[in-house]
N, C-alpha and C positions, 0 to 999 in steps of 0.2 A: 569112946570110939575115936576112931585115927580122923586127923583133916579130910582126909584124901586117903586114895585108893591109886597104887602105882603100880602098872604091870610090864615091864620092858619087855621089845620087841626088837626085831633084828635088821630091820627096814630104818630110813632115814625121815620116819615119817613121826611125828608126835599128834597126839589128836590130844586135845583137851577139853572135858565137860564141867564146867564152872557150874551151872545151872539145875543139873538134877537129881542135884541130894535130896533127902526130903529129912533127915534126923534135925533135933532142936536139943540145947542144952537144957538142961535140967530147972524147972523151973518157968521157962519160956513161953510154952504151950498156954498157963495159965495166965501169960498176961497179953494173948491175942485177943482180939476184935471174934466178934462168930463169923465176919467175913473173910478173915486170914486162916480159920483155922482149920480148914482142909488146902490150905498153902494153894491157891487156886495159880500160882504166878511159875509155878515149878515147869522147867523143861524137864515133861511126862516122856517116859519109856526112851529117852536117848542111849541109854546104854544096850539097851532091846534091840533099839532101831540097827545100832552102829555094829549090830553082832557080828558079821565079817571081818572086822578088824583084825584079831587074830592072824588069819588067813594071809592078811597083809603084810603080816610083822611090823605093825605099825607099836607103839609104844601108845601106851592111855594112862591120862591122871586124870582121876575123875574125882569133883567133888561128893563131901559123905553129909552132909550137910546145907542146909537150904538157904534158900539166898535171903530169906527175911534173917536168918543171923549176922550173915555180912554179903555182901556183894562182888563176888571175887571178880568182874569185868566192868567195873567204875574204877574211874579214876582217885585214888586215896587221898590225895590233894580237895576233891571235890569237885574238880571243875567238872563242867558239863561239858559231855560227849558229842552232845547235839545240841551248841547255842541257839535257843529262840525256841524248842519247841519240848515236850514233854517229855520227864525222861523221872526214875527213881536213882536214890542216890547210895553212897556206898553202904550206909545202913537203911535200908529204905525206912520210910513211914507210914508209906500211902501203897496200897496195891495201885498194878496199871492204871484203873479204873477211877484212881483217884481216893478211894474209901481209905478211910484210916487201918493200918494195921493194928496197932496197940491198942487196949483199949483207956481211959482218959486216964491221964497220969501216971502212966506203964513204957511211957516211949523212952528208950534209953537216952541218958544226958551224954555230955560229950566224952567224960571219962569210962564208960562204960563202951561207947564207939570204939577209943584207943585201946583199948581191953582185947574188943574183938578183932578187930585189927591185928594184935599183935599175936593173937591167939591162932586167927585163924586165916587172915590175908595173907601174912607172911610167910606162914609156912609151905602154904599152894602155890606162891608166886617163887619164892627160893626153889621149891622142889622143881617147876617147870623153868626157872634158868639154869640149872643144873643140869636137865635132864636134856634140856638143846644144847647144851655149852658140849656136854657129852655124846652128842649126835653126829654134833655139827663136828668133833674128833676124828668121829669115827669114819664116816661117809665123804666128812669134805662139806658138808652142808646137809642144812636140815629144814624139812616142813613141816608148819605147825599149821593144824585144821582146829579152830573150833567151833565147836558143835553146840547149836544152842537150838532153840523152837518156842513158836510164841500161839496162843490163838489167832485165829485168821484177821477176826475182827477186835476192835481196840479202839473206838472212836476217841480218845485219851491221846494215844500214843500215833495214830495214823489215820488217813481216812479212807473210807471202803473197804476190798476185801485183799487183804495182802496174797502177793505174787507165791507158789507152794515154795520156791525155793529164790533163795536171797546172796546172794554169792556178794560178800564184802572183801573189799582191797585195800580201804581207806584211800579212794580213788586211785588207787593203781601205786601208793606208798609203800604199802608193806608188801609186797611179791613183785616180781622181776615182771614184765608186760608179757612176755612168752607164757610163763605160769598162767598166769592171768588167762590170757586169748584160749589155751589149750581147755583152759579149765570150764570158761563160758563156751566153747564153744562144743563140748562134751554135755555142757546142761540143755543148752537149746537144741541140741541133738534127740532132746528127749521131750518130743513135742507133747508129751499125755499132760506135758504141766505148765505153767505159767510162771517165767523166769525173768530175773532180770539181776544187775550185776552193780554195785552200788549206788542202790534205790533208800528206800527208809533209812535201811541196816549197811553204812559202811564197813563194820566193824567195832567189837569197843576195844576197851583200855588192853584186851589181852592181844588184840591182835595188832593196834597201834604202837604199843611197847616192844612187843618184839619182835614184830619182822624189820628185819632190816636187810633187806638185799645187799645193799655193798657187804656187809660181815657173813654172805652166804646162809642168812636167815629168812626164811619164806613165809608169812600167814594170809591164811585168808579165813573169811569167818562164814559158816552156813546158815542162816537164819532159816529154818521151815515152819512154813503156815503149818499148825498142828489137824488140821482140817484134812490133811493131806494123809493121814497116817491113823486116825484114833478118833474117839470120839470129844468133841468139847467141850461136852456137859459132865459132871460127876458121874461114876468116880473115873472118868479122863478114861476111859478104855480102848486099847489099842484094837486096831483094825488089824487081825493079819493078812488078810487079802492085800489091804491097801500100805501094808509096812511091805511086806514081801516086794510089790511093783516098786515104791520110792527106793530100798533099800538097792537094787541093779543100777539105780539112776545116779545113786549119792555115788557107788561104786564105783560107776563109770568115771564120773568127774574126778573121783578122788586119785582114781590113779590115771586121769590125762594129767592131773596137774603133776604128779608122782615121776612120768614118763617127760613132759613139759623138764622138770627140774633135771632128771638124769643124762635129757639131751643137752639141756646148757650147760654141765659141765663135763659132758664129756667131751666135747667141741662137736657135737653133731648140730648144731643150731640149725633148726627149716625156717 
């Protein structure tokens, strides 16, 4: 099976899904925990949610494989994302929750990390600077959306009940403030849900590497409460009622920030 899954689009817009692959290499399956091995950690039905895309001409790379293999939005250095507070690392160990993925004696050592690493970070991070390097040609500049979703609750990772939509900037680093304003203020337009704009989820490795506003690179990252779309008990099933309402909502914001970006270069700045 491929890394990823790449579909080009005609828009200056890149969406990327790190998080909802659910395939494992061969072998792998058997050396899970019973608590990893319905992959409970997966961003469930993202590629479902995001079905308009198309529509957009938006461009998708999505991962084909699941983040207990590697972790394509951690930092490959290691460092944490979020000094001080709970986070999994670029091969995880432990689901959110804390519980061991592997089960004893089954956790990959560190040459088996660089393995996958090279197997399978590299080639989804190559293929997404390539794919902005080639956007950002075409257009003049490029926006990178990714798309990720977590359970609402996570006493591990956060406290109470997360906001349904999480809009990161890496405090207003990675996208131009226009972007930004245009974007938050297309989300809080949509009162049915509870918003806020780098709360928990500023962003991780995918959105802090490569947005970079002076070089005409844009990200910003979507964290949504999975509460908001699906259910999230086993087997994680999608609401379509409740995906159809968020699904107008993402839309919205997706192309304020879309319209935000093609005002600031075309010199229409409000």
């Amino acid at each position: 099976m491929d890394v990823f899954t790449l579909t080009r689009g005609r828009a200056p817009l890149v969406v990327s899904m790190p998080h909802s692959g659910t395939a494992l290499p061969p072998g792998l399956a058997d050396r899970l925990g019973e608590a990893a091995g319905s992959l409970p950690d997966t961003d469930w039905h993202i590629p479902e949610l995001y079905d308009f895309l198309d529509g957009m001409g938006a461009t998708v790379i999505r991962a084909n494989y699941s983040r207990y293999v590697i972790d394509l939005n951690r930092d490959p250095t290691g460092s944490s994302l979020y000094p001080g507070q709970a986070t999994t690392g670029l091969v995880p160990t432990t689901l959110f929750d804390g519980t061991p993925i592997y089960k004893d004696g089954d956790a990959p050592d560190e040459d088996e990390i660089e393995q996958r690493r090279t197997d399978y970070f590299d080639p989804y991070h190559r293929a997404l600077t390539e794919t902005l390097m080639a956007t950002r040609m075409e257009h003049g500049h490029a926006l990178l959306w990714d798309a990720h979703s977590i359970a609402s609750e996570v006493p591990r990772l956060f406290e109470g009940v997360l906001p349904d939509l999480n809009l990161g900037t890496n405090g207003g680093e990675s996208c131009d403030r226009m972007i930004e304003r245009w974007a938050v203020k297309a989300m809080m337009d949509h009162e049915e849900y509870a918003s806020i704009v780098n709360g928990r989820f500023k962003g991780g490795f995918i959105t802090r590497a490569f947005g970079r506003p002076s070089q005409n690179i844009h990200a910003l990252q979507m964290e949504l409460a999975q509460s908001a779309y699906m259910s999230e008990a086993p087997p994680w099933t999608l609401d379509p009622a409740k995906a159809d309402q968020l699904r107008a909502a993402l839309k919205d914001v997706m192309k304020a920030a879309l319209d935000a970006a093609k005002s600031l270069y075309s010199g229409e700045v409000k």
